[in-house]
HTML snippet that shows the backbone in 3Dmol.js (N, CA, C, O; Angstrom):
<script src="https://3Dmol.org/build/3Dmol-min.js"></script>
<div id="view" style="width:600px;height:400px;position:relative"></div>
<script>
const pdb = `
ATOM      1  N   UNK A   1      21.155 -32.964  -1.510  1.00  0.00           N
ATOM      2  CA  UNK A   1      19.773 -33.401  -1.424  1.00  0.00           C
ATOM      3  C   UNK A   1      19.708 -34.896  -1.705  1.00  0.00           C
ATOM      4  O   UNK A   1      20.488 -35.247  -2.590  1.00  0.00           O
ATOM      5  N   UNK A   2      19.264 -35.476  -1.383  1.00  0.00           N
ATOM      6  CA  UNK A   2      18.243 -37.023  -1.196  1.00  0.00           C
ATOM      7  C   UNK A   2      17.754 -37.365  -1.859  1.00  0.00           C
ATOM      8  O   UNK A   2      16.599 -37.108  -1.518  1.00  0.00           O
ATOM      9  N   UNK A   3      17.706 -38.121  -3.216  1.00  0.00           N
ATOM     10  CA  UNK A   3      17.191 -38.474  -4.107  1.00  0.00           C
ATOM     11  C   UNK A   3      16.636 -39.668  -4.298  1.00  0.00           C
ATOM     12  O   UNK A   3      17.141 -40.518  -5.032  1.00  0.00           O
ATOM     13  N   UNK A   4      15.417 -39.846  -3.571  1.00  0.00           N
ATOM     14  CA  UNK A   4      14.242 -41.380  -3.888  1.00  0.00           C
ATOM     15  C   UNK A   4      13.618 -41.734  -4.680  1.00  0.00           C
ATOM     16  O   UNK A   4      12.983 -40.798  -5.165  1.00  0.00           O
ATOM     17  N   UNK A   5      13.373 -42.868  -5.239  1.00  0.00           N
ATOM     18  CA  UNK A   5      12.477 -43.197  -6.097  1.00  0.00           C
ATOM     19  C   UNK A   5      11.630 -44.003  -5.470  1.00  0.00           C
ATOM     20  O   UNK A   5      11.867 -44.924  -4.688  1.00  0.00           O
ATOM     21  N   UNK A   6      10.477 -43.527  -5.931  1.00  0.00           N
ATOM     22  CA  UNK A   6       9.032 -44.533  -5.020  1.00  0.00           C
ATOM     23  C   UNK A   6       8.241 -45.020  -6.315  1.00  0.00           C
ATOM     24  O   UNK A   6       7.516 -44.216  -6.902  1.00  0.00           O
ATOM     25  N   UNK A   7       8.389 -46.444  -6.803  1.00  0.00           N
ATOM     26  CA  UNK A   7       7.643 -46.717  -7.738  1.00  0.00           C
ATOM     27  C   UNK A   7       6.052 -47.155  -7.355  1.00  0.00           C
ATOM     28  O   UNK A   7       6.038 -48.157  -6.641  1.00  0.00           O
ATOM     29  N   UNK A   8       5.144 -46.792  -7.573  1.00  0.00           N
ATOM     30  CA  UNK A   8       3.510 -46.467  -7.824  1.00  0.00           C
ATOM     31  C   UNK A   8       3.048 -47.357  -8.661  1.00  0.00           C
ATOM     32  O   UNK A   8       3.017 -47.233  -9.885  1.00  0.00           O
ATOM     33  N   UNK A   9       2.550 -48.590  -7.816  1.00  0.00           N
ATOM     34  CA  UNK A   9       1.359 -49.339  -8.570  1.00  0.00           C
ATOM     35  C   UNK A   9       0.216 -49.758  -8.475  1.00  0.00           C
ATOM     36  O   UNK A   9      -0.287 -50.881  -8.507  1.00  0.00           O
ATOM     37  N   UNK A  10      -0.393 -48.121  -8.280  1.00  0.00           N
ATOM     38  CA  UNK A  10      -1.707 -47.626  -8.546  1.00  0.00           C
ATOM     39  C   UNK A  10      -1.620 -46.599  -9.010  1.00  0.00           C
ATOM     40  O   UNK A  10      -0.626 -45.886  -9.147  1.00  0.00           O
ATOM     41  N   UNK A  11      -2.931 -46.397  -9.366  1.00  0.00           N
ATOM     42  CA  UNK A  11      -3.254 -44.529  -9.566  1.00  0.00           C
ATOM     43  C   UNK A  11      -2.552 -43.899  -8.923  1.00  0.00           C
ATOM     44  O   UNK A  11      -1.418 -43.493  -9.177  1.00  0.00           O
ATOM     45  N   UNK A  12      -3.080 -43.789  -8.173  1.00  0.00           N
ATOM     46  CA  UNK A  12      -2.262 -42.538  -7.111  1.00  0.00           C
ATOM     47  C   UNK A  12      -1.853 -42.972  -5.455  1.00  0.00           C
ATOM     48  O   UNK A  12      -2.177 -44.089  -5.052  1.00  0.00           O
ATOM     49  N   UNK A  13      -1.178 -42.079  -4.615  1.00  0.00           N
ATOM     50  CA  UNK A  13      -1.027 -42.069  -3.370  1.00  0.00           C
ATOM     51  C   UNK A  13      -1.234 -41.102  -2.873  1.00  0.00           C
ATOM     52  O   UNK A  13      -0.920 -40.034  -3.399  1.00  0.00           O
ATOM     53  N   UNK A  14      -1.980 -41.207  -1.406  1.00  0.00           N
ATOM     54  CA  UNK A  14      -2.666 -40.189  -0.880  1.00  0.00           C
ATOM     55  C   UNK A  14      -0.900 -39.255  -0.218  1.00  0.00           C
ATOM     56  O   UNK A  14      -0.151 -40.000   0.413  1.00  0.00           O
ATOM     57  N   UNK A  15      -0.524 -38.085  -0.375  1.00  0.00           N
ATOM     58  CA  UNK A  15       0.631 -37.270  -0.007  1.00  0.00           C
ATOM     59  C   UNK A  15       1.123 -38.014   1.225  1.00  0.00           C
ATOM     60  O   UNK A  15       2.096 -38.759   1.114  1.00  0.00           O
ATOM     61  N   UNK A  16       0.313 -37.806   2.767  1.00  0.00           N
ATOM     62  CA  UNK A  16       0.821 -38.463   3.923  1.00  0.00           C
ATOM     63  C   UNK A  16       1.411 -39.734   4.076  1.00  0.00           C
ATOM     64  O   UNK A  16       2.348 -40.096   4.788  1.00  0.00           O
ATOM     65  N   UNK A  17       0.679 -40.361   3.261  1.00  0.00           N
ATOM     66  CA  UNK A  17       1.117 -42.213   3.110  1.00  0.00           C
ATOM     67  C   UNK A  17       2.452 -42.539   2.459  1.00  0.00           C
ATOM     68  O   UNK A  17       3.189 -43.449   2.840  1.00  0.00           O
ATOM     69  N   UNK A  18       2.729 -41.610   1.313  1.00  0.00           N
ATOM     70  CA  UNK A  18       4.071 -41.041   0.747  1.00  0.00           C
ATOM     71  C   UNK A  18       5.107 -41.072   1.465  1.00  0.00           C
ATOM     72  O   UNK A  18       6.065 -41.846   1.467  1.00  0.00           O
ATOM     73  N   UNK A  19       4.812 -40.008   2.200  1.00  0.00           N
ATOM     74  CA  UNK A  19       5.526 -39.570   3.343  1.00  0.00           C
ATOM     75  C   UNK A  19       6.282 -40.598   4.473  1.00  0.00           C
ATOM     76  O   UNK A  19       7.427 -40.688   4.917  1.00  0.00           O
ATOM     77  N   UNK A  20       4.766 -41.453   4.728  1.00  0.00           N
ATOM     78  CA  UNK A  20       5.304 -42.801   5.579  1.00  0.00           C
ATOM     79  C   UNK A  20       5.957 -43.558   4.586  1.00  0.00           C
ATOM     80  O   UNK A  20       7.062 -43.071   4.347  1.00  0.00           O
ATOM     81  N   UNK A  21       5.729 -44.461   3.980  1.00  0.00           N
ATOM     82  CA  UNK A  21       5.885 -44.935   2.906  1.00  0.00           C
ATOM     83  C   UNK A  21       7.633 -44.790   2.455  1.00  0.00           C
ATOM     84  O   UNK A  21       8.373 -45.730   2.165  1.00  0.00           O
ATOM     85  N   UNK A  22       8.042 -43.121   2.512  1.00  0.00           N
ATOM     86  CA  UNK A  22       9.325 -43.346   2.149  1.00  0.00           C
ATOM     87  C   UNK A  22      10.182 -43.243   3.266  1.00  0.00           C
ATOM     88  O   UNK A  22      11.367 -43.398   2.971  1.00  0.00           O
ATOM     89  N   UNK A  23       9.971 -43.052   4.330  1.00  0.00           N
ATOM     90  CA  UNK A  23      10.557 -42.996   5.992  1.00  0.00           C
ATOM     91  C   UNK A  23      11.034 -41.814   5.863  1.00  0.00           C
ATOM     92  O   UNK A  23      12.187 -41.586   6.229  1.00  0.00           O
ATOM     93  N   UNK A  24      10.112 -40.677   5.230  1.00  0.00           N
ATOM     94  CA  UNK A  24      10.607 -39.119   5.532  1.00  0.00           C
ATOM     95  C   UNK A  24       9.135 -38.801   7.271  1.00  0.00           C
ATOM     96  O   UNK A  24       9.052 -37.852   8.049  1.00  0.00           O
ATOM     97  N   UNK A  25       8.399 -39.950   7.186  1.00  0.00           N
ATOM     98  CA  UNK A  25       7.999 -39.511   8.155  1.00  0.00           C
ATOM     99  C   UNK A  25       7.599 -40.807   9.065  1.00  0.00           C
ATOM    100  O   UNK A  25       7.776 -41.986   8.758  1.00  0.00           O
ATOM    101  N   UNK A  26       7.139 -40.405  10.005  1.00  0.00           N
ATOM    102  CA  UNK A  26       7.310 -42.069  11.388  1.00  0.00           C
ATOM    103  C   UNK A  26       6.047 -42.511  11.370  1.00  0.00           C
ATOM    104  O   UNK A  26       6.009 -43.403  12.217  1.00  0.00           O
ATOM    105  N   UNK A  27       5.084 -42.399  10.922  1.00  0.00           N
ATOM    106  CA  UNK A  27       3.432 -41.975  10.136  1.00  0.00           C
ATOM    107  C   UNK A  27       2.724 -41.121   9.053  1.00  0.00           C
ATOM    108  O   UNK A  27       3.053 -40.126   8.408  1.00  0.00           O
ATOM    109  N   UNK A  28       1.423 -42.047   9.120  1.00  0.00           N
ATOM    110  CA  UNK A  28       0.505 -41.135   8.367  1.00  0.00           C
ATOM    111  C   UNK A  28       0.294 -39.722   8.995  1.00  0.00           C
ATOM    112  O   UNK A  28       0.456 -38.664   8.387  1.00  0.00           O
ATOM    113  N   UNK A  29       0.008 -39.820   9.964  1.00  0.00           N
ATOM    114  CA  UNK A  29       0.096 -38.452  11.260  1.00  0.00           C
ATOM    115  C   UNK A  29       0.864 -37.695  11.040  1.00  0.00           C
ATOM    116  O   UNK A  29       0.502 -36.629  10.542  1.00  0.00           O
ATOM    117  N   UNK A  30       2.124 -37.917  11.299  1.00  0.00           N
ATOM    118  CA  UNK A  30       3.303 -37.182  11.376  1.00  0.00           C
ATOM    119  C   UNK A  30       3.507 -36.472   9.750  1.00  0.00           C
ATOM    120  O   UNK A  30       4.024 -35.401   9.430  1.00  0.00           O
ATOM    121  N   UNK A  31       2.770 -37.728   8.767  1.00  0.00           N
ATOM    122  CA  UNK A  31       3.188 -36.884   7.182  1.00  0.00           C
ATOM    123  C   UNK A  31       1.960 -35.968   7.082  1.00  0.00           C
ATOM    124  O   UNK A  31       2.092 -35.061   6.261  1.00  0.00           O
ATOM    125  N   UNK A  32       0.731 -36.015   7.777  1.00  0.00           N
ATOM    126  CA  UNK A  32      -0.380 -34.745   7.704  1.00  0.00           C
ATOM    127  C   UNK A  32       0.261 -33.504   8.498  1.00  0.00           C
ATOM    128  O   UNK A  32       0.387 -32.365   8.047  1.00  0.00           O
ATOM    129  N   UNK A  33       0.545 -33.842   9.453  1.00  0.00           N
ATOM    130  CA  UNK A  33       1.561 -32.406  10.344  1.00  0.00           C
ATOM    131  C   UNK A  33       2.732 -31.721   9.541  1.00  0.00           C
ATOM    132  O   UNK A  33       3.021 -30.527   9.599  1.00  0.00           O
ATOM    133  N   UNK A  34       3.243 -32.518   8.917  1.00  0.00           N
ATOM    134  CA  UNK A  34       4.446 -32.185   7.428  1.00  0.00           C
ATOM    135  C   UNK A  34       3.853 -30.889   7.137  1.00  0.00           C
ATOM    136  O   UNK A  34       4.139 -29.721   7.398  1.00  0.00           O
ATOM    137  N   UNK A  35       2.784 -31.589   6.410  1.00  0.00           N
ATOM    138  CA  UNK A  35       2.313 -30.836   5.059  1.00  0.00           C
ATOM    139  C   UNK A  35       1.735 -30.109   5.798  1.00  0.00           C
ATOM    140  O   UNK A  35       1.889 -29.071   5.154  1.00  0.00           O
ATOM    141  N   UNK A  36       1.033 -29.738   6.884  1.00  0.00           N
ATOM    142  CA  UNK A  36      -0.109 -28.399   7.685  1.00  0.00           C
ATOM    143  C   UNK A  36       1.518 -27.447   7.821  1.00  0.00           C
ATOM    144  O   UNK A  36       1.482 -26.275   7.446  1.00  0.00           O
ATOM    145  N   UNK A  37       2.714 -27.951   8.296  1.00  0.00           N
ATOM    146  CA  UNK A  37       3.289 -26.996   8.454  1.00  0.00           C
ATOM    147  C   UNK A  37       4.412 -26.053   7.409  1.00  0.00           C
ATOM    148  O   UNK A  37       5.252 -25.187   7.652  1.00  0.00           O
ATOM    149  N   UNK A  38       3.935 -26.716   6.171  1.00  0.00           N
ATOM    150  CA  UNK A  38       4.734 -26.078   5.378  1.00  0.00           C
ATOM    151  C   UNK A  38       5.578 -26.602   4.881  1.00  0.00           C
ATOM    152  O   UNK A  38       6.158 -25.798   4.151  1.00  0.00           O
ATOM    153  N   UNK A  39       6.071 -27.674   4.847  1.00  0.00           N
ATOM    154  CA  UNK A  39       7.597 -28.551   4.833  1.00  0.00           C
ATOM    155  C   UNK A  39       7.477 -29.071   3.983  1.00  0.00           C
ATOM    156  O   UNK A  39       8.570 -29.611   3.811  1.00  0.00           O
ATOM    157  N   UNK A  40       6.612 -29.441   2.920  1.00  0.00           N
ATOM    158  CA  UNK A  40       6.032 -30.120   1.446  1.00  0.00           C
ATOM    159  C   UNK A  40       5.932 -29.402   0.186  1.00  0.00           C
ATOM    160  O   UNK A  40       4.990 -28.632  -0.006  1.00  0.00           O
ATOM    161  N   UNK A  41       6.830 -29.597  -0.684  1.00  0.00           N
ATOM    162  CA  UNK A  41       6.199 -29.312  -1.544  1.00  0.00           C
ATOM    163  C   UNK A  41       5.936 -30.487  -3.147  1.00  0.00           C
ATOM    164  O   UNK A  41       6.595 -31.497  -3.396  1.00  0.00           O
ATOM    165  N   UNK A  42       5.174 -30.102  -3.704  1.00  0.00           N
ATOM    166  CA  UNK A  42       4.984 -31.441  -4.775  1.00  0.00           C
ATOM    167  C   UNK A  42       4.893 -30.464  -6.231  1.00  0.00           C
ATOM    168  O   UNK A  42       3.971 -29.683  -6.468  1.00  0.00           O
ATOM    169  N   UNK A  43       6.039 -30.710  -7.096  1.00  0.00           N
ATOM    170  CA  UNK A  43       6.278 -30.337  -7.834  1.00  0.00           C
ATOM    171  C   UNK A  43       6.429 -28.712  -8.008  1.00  0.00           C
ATOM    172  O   UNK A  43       5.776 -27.941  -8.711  1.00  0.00           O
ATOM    173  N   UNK A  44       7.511 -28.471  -7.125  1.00  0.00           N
ATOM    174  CA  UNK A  44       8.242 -27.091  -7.161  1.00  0.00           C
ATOM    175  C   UNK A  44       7.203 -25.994  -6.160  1.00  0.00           C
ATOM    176  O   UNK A  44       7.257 -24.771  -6.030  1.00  0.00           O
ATOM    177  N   UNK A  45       6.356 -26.925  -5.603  1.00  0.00           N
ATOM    178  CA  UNK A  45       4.827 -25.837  -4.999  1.00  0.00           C
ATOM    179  C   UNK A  45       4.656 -26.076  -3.680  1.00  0.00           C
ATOM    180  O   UNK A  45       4.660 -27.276  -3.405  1.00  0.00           O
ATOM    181  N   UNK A  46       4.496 -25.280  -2.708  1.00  0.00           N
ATOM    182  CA  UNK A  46       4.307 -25.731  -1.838  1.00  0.00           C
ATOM    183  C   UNK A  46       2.518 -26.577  -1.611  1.00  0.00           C
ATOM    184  O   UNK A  46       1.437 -25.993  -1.677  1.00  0.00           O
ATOM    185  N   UNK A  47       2.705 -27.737  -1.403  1.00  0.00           N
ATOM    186  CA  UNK A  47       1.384 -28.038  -0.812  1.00  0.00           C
ATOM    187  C   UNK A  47       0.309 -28.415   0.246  1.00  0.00           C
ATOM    188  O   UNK A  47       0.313 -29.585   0.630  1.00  0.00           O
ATOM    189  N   UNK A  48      -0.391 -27.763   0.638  1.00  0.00           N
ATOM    190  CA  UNK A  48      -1.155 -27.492   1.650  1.00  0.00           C
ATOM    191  C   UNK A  48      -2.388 -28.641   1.865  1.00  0.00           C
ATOM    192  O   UNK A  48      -3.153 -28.299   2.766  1.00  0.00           O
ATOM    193  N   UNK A  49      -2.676 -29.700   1.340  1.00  0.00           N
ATOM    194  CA  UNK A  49      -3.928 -30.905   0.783  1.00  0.00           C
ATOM    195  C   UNK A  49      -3.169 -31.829   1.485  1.00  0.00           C
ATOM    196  O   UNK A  49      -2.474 -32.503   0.725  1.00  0.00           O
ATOM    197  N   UNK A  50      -3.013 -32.191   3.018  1.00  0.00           N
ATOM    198  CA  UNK A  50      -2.356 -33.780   3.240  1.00  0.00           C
ATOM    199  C   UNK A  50      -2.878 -34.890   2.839  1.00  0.00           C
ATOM    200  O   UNK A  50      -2.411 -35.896   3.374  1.00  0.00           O
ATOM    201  N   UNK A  51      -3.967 -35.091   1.814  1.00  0.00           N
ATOM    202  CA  UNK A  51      -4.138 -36.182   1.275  1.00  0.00           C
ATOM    203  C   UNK A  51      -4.071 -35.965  -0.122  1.00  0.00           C
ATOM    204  O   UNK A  51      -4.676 -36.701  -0.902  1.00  0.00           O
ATOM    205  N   UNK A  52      -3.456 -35.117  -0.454  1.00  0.00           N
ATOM    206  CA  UNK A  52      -3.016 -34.831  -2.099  1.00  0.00           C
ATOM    207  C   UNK A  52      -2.820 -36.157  -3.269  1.00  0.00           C
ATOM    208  O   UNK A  52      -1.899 -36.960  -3.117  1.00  0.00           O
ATOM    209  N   UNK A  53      -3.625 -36.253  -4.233  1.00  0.00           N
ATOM    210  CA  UNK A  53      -3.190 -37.541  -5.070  1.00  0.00           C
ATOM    211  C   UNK A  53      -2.220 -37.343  -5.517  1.00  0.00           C
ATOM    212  O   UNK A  53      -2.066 -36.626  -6.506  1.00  0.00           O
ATOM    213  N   UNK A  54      -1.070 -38.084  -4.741  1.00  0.00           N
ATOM    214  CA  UNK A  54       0.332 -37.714  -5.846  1.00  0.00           C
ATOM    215  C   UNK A  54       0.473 -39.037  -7.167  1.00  0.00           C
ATOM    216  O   UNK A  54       0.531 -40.218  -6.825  1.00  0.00           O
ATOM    217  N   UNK A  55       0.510 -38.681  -8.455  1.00  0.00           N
ATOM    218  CA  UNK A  55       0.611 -39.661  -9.379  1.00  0.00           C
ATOM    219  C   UNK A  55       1.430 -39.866  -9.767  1.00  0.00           C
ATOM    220  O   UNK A  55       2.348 -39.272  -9.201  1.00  0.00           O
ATOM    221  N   UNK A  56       1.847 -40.707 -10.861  1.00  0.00           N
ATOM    222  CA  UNK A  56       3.069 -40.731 -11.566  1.00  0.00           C
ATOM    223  C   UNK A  56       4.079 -39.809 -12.140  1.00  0.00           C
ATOM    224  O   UNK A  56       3.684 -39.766 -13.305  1.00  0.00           O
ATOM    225  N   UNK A  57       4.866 -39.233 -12.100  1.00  0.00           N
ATOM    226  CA  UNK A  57       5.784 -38.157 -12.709  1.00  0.00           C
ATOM    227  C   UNK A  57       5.988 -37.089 -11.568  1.00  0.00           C
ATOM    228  O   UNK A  57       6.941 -36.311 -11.619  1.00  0.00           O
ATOM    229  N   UNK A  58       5.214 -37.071 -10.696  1.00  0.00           N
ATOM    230  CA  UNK A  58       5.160 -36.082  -9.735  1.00  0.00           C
ATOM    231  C   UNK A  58       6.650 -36.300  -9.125  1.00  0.00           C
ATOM    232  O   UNK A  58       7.445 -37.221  -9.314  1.00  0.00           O
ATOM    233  N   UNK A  59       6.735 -35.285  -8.433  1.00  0.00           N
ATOM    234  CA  UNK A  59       8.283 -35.075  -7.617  1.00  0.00           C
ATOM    235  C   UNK A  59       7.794 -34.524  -6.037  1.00  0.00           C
ATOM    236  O   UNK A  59       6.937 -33.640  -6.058  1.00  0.00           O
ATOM    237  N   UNK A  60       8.140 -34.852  -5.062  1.00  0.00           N
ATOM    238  CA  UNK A  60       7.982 -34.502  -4.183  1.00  0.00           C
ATOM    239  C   UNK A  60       8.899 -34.018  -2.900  1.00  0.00           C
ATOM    240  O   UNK A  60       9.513 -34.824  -2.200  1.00  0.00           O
ATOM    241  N   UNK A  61       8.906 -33.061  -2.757  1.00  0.00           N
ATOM    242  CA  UNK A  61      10.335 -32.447  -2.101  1.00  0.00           C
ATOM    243  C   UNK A  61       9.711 -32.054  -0.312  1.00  0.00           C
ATOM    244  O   UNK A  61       8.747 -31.380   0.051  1.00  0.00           O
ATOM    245  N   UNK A  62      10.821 -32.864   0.532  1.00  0.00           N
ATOM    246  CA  UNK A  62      10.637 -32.150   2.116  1.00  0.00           C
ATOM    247  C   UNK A  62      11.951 -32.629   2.443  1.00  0.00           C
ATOM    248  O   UNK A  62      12.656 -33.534   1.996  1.00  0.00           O
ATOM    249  N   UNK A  63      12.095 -31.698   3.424  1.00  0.00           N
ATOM    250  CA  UNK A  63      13.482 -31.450   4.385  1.00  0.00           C
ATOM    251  C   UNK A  63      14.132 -32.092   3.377  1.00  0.00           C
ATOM    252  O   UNK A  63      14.042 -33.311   3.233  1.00  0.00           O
ATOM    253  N   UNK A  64      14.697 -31.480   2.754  1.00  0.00           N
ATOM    254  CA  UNK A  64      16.065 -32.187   2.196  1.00  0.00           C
ATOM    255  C   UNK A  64      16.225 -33.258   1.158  1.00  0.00           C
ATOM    256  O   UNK A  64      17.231 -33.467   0.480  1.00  0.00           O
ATOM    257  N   UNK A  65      14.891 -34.016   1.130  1.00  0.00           N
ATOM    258  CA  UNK A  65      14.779 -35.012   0.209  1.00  0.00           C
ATOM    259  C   UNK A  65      13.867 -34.895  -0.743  1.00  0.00           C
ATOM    260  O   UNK A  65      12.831 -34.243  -0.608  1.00  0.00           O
ATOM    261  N   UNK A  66      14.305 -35.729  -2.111  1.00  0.00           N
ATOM    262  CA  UNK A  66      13.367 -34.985  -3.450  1.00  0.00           C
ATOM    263  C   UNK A  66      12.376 -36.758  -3.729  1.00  0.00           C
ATOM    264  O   UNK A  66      13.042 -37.771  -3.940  1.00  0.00           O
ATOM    265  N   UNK A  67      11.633 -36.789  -3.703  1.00  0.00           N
ATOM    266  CA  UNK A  67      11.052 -38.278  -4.188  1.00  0.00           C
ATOM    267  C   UNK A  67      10.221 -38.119  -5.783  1.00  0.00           C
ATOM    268  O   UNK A  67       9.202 -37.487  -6.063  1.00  0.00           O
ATOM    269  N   UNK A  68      10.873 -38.735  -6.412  1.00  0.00           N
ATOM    270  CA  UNK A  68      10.724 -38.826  -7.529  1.00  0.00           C
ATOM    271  C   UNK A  68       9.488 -40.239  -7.994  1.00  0.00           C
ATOM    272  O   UNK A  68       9.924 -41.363  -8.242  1.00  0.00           O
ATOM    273  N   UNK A  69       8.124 -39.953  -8.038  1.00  0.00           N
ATOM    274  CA  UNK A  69       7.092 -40.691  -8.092  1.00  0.00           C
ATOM    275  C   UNK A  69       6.923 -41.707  -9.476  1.00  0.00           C
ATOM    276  O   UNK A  69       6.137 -41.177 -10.261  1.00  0.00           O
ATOM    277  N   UNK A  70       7.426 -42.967  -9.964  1.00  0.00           N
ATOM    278  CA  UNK A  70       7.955 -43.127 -11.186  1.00  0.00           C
ATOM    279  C   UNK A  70       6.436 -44.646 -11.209  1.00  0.00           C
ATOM    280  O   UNK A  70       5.458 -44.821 -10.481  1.00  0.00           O
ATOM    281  N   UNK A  71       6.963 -45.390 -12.378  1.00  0.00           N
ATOM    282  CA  UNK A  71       5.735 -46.939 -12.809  1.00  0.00           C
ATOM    283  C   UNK A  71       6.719 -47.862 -12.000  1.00  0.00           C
ATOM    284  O   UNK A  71       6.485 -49.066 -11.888  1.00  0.00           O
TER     285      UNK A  71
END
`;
const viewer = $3Dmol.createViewer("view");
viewer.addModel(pdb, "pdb");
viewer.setStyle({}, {cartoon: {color: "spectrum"}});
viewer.zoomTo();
viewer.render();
</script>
């Protein structure tokens, strides 16, 4: 598995932007289609919210890669 770190300096990030953001996806688009199809999960769960606030400490796992949401 794939182990990223995406450091966060804001509150939060909307899940899809994540997604772009760490080049697990080729867009915001493509990271909302992610998550509608199942391929997301954020902290051991699958999640279904493509604009999910992911915050600090969160972990975020698709295809293969784990992104670890850190300051």
């Amino acid at each position: 598995m794939q182990n990223l770190i995406f450091n966060l300096d804001r509150e939060y990030i909307e899940l899809n932007n994540l997604l772009k953001l760490t080049g697990l996806a080729d867009s915001g688009g493509r990271g909302k289609v992610m998550v509608a199809e199942g391929l997301v999960k954020v902290d051991g769960e699958i999640e279904s919210r493509k604009t999910a606030k992911i915050r600090v400490g969160q972990v975020v796992e698709c295809e293969g890669s784990r992104i670890s949401v850190l300051i």
